[in-house]
N, C-alpha and C positions, 0 to 999 in steps of 0.2 A: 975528691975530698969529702964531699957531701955523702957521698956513699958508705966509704969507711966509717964517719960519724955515727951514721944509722948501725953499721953493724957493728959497730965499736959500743955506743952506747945502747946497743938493741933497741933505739927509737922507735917508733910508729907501731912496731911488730908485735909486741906482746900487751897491747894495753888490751887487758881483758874488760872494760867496761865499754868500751867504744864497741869491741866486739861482741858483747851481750848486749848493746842496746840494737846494734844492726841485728841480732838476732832475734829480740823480740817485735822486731819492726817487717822483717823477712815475714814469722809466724802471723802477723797479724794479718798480711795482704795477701794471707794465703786461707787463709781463715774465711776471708768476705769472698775469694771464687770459690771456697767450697759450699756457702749456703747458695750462691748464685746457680751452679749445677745442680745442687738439691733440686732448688726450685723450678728449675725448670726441668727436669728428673719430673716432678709432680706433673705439668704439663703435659706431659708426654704422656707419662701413664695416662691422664684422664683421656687422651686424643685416642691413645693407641695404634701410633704411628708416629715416625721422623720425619713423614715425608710434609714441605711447607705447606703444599695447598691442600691438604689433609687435615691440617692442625686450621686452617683459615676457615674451612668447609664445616669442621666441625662445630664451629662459635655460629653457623649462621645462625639456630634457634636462640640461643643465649648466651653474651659475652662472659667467657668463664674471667675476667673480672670480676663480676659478680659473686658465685660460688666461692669462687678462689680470693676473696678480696682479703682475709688474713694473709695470706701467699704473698697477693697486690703489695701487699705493703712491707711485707719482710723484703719481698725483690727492691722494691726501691730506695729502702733504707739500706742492704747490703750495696746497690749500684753508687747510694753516697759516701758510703767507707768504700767502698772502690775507688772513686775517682777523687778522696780527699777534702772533699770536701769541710764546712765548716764544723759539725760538731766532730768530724771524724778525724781532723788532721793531724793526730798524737802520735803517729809516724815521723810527720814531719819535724814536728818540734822538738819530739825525742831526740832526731839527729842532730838536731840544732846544739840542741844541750851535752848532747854524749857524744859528739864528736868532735874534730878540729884540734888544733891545739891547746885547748881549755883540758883537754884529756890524754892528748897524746905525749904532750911533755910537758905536764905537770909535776911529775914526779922527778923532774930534774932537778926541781928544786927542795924536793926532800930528799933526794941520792947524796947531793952537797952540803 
């Protein structure tokens, strides 16, 4: 019964704002591992090597913290929109807002 409703009323299935807001939410958390890779992309070049005890071997004169401390700080601001954190959590809340039933069957009551 609950089934035919959804395809009877095309429920859930076509609310395009529920589905652009999971899309700009998708984009974003894709966005903070692409500067994450950069940056450590940067790493590597300065190491010039993948291998770990290479990259360890290399900082024994100076912790490339240091040098790299513009770097230092984008990796850790990208690691906090990674994991959500507080200023970053506009992911979350998005879905809060743009999704559920607040969006999914809203319009039932302008169809009627």
């Amino acid at each position: 019964m609950i089934f035919s409703w959804i395809v009877g009323n095309e429920g859930p299935l076509y609310s395009k704002y529920a589905f652009l807001g999971a899309l700009r939410s998708a984009a974003q958390m894709v966005s903070y591992e692409v500067s994450i890779g950069l940056i450590l992309i940067t790493v590597l070049i300065c190491v010039g090597s993948c291998n770990l005890s290479e990259i360890v071997m290399a900082q024994k004169q100076i912790w490339y913290g240091i040098p790299l401390f513009p770097v230092l700080v984008m990796f850790f601001i990208s690691c906090l929109a990674e994991t959500n954190r507080a200023p970053f959590d506009l992911p979350e809340a998005e879905a809060e807002l743009v999704a559920g039933y607040n969006v999914e069957y809203a319009r039932d009551a302008i169809k009627s």
